[in-house]
Every structure is written in C-alpha cells, then in structure tokens.
N, C-alpha and C positions, 0 to 999 in steps of 0.2 A: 413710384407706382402707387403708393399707399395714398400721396396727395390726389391723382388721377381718381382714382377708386372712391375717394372721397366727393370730389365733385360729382362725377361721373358712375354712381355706383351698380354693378348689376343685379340690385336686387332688395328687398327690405334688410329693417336693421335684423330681425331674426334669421334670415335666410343670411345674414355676413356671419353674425354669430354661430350659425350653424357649422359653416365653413371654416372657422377659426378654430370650434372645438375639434371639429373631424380631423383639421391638419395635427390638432398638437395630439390628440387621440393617437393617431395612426404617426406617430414620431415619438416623441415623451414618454408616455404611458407604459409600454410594456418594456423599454430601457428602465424603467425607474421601479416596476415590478418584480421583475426579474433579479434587477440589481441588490433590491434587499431581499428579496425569495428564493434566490436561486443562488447558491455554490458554484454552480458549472456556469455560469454566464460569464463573458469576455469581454475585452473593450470590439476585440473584432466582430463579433456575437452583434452586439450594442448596436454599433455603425453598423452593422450590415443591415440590420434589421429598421433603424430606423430612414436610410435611405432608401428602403427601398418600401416601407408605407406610407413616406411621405410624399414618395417619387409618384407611388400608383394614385394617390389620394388627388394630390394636384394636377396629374397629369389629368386624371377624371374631369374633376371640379373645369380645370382650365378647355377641355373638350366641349362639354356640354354649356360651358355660360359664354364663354369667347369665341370657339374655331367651328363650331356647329351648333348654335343656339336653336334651329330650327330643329336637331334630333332631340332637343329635351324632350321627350317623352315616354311617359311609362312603358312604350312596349321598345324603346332600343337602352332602356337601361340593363345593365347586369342584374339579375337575378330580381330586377323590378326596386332596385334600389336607386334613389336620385341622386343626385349631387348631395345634396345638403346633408345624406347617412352615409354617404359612403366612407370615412370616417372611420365606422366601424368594420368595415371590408379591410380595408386598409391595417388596421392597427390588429385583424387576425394574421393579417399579413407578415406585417412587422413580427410578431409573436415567433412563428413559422420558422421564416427566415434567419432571428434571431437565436432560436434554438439547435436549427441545424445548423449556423456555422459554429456556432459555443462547442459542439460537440465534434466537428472535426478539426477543431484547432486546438492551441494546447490552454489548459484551467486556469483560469488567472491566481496572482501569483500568490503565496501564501499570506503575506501579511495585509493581501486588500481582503482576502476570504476573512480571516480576522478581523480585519476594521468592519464589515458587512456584520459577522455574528454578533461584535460588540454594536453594536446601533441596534439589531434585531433583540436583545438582552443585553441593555445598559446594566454598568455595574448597580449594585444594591436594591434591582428590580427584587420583588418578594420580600427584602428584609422587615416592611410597617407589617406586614402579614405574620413574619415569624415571629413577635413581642406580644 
C-alpha cells in the first residue's frame, strides 16, 4: 500500500503529512495521555478508545480521497472539517470512548498504577531543590 501511495499519491507532501498526524493523533495520543494522567485508565479503556479514533479517522480520510473524491467538499464535510483535520475529531473521539470504558470496567491493576505514579514523580524528583 505504502509503495502504491508512493507512486501513486492522493495528494501533496503536506496534505500525506496531514494525514499521518491525524491518524496517530486520533490513535497514540490520548492512550499515551491518559496512561500517564489518569489512575482510572485500562488497557480495555486504551484499545477501545484507540480503535475506535483511528477507525473514524480513516474511515473519514479513506471516504473522502478514495470511495468518493467527488464529495470533498466543504459543504458534505462534518462539521466543515476536511480530511486532512479530522484528526482531531477523531482523537475527541478516542478520548471519549476511552474514558467510558476505563470506567465501566475494572481499574487496572495496582502495581501498573504504581509503575504510572513512579514515571509521573521519579524517585529523588525535588531533592537539588531541598540542599
């Protein structure tokens, strides 16, 4: 695919770039967020959340540049967002999703919570401060 897309590509080098952040935006980003922010975040939390903004994101992206090129246009996008932002729809998305399953499933387990607090305050964080 990647080689195809290379030859063959649907669009400038910004408008791939665009595309590339939006997918890892709306996938990455708020698993990796959450994972050192959040207590309540899960691995089910995690995956839910990231398939299902990368699912909307591509699903988007692949509508509008492959299966109907002819609707790119400002007035059939959502909320007047293009391909190339949607990204960010996407990755509220993930967010979303990710938060309501964290919450109806059970907390993950004690010693990742602990491995997360230790990374968010390494040991001897403050001690050049307190001399």
């Amino acid at each position: 695919i990647a080689g195809y897309l290379g030859i063959n590509p649907p669009g400038f080098v910004a408008q791939e770039a665009a595309f590339a952040f939006g997918l890892a935006a709306s996938s990455f980003f708020p698993a990796i967020i959450l994972g050192i922010f959040s207590k309540r975040m899960n691995k089910e939390g995690a995956i839910a959340g990231m398939i299902s903004g990368i699912t909307f994101t591509a699903a988007y992206i692949i509508y509008f540049k492959f299966i109907n090129p002819a609707a790119n246009t400002p007035d059939n996008w959502w909320f007047g967002i293009s391909p190339e932002g949607i990204g960010t729809l996407g990755m509220l998305l993930n967010f979303g999703v990710a938060i309501a399953v964290a919450r109806m499933t059970e907390d993950a387990p004690k010693h990742v919570q602990e491995m997360v607090a230790s990374i968010r305050f390494p040991k001897g964080a403050g001690e050049a401060s307190a001399h």
